[in-house]
C-alpha positions in Angstrom: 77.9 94.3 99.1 79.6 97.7 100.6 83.1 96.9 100.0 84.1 100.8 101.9 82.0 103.6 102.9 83.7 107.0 103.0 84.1 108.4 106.7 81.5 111.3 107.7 84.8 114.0 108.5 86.5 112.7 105.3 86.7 116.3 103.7 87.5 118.1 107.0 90.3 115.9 107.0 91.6 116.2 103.3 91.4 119.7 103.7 93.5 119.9 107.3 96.1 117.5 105.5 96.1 119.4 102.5 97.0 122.5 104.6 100.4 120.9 105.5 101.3 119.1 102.3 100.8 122.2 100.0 103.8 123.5 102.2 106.1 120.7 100.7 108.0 121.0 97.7 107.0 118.2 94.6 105.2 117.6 91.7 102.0 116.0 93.1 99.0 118.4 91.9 96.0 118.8 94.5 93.4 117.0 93.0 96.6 113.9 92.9 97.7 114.6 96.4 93.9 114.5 98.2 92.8 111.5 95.8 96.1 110.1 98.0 94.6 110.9 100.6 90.8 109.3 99.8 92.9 106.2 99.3 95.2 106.3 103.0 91.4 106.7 104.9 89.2 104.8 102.7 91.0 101.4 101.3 88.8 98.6 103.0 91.5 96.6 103.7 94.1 95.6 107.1 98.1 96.4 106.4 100.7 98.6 105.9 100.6 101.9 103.9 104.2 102.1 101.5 105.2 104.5 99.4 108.2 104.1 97.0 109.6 107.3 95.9 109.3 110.3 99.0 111.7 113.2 97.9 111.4 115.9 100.0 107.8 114.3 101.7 104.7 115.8 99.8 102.8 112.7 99.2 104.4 111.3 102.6 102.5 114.0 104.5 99.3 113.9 102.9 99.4 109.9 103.8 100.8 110.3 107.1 98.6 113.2 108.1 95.2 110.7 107.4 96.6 107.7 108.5 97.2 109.6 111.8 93.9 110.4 112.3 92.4 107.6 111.5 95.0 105.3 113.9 95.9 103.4 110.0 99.3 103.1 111.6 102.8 104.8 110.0 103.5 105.3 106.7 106.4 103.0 105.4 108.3 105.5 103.2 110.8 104.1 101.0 113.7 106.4 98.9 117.6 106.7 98.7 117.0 110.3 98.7 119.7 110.4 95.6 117.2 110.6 92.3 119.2 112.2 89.3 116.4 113.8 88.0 115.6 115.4 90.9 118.4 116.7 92.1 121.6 118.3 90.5 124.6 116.1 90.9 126.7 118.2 88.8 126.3 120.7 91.3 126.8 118.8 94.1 127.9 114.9 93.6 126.1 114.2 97.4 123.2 116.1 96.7 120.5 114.3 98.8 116.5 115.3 99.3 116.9 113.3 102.9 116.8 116.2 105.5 114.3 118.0 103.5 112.0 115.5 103.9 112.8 114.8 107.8 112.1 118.4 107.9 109.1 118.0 106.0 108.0 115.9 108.5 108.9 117.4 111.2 107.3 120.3 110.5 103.6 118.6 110.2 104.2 117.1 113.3 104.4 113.4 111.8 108.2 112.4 112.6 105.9 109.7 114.8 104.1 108.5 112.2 106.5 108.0 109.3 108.8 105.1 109.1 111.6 106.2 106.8 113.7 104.0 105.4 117.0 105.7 103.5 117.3 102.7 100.8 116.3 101.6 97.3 113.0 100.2 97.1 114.3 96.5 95.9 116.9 96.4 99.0 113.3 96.7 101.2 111.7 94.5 99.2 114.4 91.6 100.1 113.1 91.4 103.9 109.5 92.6 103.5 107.2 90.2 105.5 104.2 92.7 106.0 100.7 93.2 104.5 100.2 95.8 102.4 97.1 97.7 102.0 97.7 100.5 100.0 101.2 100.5 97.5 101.7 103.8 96.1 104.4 103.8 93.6 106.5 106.7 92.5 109.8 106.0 92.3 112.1 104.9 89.1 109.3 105.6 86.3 111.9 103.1 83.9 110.0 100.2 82.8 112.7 97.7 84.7 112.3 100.2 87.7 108.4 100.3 87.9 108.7 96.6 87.2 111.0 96.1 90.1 108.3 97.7 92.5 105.8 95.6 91.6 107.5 92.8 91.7 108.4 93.1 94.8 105.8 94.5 97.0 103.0 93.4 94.7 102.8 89.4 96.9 102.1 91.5 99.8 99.3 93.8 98.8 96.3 92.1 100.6 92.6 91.4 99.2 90.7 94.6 98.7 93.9 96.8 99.1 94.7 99.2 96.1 97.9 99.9 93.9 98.6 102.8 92.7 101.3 104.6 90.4 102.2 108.2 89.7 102.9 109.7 86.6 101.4 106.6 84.6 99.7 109.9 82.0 103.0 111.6 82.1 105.5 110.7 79.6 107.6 107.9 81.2 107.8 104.7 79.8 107.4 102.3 83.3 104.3 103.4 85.3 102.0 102.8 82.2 103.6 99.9 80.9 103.3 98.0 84.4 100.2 99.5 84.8 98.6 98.3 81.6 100.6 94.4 81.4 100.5 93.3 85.0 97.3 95.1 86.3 95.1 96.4 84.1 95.0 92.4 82.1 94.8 90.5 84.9 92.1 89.0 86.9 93.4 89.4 89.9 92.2 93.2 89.7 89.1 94.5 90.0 88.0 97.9 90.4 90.9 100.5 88.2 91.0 104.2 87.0 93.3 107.1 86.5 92.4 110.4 88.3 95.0 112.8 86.5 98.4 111.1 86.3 97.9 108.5 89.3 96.9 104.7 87.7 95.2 102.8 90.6 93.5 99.5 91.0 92.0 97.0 93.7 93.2 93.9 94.4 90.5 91.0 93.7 92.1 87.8 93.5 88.6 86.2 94.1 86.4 87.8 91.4 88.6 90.0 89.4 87.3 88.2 86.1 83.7 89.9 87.3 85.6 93.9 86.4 87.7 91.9 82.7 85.7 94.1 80.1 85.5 97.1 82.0 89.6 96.7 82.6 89.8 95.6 79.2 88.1 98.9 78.0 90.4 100.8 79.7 93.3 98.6 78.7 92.8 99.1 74.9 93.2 103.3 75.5 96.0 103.8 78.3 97.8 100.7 75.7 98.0 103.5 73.0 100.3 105.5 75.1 103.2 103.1 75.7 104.3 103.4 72.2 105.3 106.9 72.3 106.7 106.5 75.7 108.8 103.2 75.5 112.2 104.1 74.6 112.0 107.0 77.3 112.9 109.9 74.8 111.5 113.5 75.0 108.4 113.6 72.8 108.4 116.6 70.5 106.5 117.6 67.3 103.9 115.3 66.0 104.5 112.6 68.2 103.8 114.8 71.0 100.6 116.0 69.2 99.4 112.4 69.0 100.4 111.1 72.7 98.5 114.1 74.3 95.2 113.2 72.0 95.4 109.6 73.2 96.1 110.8 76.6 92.9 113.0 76.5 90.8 109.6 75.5 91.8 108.0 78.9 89.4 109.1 81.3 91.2 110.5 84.1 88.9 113.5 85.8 89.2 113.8 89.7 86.9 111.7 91.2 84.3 112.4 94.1 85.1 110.4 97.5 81.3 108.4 97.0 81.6 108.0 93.6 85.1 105.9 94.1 83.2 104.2 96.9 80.1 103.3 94.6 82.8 102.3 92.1 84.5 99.7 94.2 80.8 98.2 95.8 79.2 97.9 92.6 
């Protein structure tokens, strides 16, 4: 059964949107930010598009920028603007990423197609009433913060939409943790991967159990990881040594638009 089929202008499009989002400051690599991208125009599902964590609006772009094209509707972003990792409250105890990323979007032309919302992601969460198609995750990377996200957008994510989390093959203790314990072992999940950092996976409630040994595989190597990760300390020496050969056993190689589609009808 074909599940999605990949547009015919897909790469025109990835590479127009690319143009803009490579302008905005953040840590979302190419091959990351247009595998975003492959998700906003190709999830075969009806809802909203949310993304918890924006800073200054890369990945926001990127989404916004397809979803525009493809009439997908606005992307609900989500983020206090106040992260203090990200910004240097020392410096400056207001320090806020907010009207870089209005500019951000401004600047691409999207201020239309992006609804912003200045808040932490469980405040949001309280209210939410919508469908989600496509959750994109990159906000507190604690375990209790990733947690939280799921949590509480997870009920909404409708049949045949996709979750995805960044940084879940960087070394933070929540994105791979979540990812391994609430999607990778349970049926309600078909279809997963990793394509670089981002952890993604479609939502099967109805034959999930069908993709159990394939998720299971790729359970049992991205598990290996959460040890070294857990207790959200800087890995150095050995134990560095060891969590980037486990990482390298996960496969995570960028992914070609039709293979992904071939992936999720097979």
């Amino acid at each position: 059964m074909a599940i999605t089929k990949i547009p015919e202008d897909l790469k025109t499009v990835l590479n127009t949107a690319w143009e803009e989002t490579r302008k905005v400051p953040g840590h979302l690599g190419e091959n990351e930010t247009r595998f975003l991208g492959l998700l906003a125009a190709c999830v075969p599902a009806r809802g909203t598009i949310v993304e918890i964590g924006s800073f200054k609006g890369r990945s926001t772009v990127m989404l916004a920028k397809v979803a525009s094209h493809y009439g997908l509707g606005p992307i609900v972003a989500i983020d206090p603007h106040n992260s203090p990792i990200l910004l240097d409250h020392q410096a400056d105890p207001e320090a806020s990423s907010y009207q870089d990323f209005l500019a951000s979007i401004r600047s691409a032309g999207l201020s239309a197609h992006v609804e912003p919302h200045r808040a932490y992601s469980a405040e949001v969460a309280g209210s939410w009433n919508r469908p989600i198609r496509l959750l994109w995750i990159d906000g507190d990377h604690s375990y209790q913060g990733a947690k939280k996200d799921v949590d509480g957008f997870l009920p909404h994510l409708v049949p045949f939409g996709v979750v995805a989390f960044h940084d879940a093959l960087n070394a933070f203790p929540g994105p791979i943790r979540v990812f391994v314990e609430d999607v990778l072992r349970s049926d309600r999940f078909g279809p997963a991967g990793f394509v670089h950092s981002i952890a993604w996976a479609q939502y099967r409630p109805h034959d999930g159990h069908a993709f159990r040994d394939r998720r299971a595989s790729l359970a049992r190597r991205a598990s290996r990881l959460i040890p070294f990760v857990e207790s959200g300390n800087e890995l150095r020496g050995m134990a560095k040594r060891r969590y980037k050969f486990n990482r390298f056993r996960v496969p995570h190689s960028s992914i070609d638009p039709r293979e992904w589609a071939s992936f999720l009808n097979s």
